[in-house]
C-alpha atoms as a printed R data frame, in Angstrom:
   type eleno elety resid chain resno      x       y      z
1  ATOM     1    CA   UNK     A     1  0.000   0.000  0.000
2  ATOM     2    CA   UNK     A     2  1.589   3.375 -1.361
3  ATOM     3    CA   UNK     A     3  1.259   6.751  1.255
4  ATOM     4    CA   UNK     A     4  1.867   9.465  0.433
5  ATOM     5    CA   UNK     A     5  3.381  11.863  3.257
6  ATOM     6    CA   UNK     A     6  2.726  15.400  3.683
7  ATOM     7    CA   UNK     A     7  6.026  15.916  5.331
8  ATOM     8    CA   UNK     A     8  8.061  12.852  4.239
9  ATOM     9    CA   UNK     A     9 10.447  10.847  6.552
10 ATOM    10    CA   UNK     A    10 14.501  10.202  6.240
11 ATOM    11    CA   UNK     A    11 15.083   6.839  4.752
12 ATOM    12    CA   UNK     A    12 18.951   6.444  4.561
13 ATOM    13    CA   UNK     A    13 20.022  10.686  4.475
14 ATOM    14    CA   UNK     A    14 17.006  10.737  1.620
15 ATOM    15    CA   UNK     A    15 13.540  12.536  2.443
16 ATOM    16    CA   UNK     A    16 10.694  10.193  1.129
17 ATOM    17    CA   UNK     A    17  6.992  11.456  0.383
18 ATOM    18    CA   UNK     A    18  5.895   8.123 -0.416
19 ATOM    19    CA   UNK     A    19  6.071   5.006  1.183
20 ATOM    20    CA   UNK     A    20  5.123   1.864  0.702
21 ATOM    21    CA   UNK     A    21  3.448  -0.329  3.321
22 ATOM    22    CA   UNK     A    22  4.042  -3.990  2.282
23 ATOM    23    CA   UNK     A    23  2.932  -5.997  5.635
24 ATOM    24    CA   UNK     A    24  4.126  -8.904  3.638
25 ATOM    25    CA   UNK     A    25  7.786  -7.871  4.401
26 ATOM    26    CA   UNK     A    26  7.625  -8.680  7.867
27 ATOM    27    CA   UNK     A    27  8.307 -11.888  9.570
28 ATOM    28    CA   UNK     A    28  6.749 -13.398 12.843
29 ATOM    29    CA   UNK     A    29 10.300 -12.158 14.349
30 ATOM    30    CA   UNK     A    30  9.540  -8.906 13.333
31 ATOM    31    CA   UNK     A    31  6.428  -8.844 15.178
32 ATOM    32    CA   UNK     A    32  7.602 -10.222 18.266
33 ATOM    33    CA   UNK     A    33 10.798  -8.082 18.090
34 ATOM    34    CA   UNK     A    34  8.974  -5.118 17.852
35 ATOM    35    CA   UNK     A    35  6.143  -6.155 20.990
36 ATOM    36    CA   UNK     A    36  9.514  -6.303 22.709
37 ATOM    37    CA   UNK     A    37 10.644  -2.933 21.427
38 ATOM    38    CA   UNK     A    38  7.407  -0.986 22.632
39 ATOM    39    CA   UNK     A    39  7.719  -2.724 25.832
40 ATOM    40    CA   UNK     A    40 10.710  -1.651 27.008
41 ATOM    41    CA   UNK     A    41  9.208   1.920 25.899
42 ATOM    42    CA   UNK     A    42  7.053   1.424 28.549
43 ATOM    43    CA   UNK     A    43  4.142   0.590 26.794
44 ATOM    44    CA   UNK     A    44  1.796  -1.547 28.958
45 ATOM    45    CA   UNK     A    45 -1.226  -1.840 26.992
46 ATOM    46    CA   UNK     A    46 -2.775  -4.947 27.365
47 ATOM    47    CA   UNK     A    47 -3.338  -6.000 23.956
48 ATOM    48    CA   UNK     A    48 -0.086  -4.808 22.304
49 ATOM    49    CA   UNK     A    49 -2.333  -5.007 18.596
50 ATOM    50    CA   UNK     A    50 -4.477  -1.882 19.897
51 ATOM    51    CA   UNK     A    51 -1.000   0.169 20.913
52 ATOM    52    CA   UNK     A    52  0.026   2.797 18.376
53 ATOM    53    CA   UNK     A    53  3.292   2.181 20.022
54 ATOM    54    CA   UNK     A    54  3.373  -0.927 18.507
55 ATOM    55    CA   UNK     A    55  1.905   0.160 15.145
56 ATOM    56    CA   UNK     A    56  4.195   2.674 15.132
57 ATOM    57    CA   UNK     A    57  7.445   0.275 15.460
58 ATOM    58    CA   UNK     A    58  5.703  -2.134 12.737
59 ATOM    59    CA   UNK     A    59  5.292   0.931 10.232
60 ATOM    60    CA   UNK     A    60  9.331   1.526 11.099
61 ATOM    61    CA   UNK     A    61 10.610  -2.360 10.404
62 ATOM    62    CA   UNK     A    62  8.822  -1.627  7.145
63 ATOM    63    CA   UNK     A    63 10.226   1.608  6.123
64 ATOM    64    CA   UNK     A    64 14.099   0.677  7.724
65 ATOM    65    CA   UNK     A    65 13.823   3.688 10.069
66 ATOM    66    CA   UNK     A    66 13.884   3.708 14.351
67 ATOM    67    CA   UNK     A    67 10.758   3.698 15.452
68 ATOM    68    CA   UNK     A    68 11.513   7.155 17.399
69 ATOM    69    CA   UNK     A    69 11.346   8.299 13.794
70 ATOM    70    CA   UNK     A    70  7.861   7.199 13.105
71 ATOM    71    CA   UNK     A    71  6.926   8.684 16.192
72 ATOM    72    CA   UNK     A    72  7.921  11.854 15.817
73 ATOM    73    CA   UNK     A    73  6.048  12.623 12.658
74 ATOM    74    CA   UNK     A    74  3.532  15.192 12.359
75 ATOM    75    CA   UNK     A    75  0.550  14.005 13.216
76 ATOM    76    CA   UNK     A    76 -1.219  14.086  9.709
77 ATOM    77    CA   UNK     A    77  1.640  11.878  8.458
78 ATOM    78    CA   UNK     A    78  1.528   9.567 11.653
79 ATOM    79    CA   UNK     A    79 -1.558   8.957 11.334
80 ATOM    80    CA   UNK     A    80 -1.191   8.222  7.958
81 ATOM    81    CA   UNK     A    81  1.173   5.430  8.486
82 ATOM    82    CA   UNK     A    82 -1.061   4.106 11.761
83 ATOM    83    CA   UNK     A    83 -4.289   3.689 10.471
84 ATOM    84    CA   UNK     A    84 -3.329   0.836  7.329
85 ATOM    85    CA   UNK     A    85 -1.454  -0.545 10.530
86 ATOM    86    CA   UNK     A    86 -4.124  -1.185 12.599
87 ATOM    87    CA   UNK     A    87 -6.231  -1.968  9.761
88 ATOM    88    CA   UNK     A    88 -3.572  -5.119  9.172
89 ATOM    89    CA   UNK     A    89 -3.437  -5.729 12.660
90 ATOM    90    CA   UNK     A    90 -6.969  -5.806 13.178
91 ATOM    91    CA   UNK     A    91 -8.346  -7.635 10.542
């Protein structure tokens, strides 16, 4: 799934407008690896699929960025990347 950013995010010293979201990419150690990520962030939510936390550090493994990255967007371009997330994650 192509997004296109309003800002655009630092992939490797190069500012990208567009990502693309392939979920397919990751790996059932990229999902566990990035539950323990959020964790040690603190994040205690209970299901770890509902935490934009962990949404957030999915998006990242995608895009080859930190998470702290993802997380520091603007919020039009978070959410951006968060919602098809979710979406994955929850259906």
């Amino acid at each position: 799934m192509k997004v296109i950013l309003n800002k655009g995010i630092t992939v490797k010293n190069e500012l990208k407008k567009e990502v693309d979201l392939d979920f397919d990419k990751l790996t059932g150690n990229d999902f566990i690896a990035a539950e323990k990520e959020v964790r040690q962030l603190g994040d205690q939510s209970p299901s770890v699929v509902l935490s934009m936390n962990y949404q957030a550090a999915l998006v990242a493994r995608i895009i080859g960025v930190p998470v702290d990255d993802v997380l520091a967007l603007p919020g039009s371009d978070f959410k951006k990347l968060i919602l098809p997330a979710a979406n994955f994650l929850l259906s």
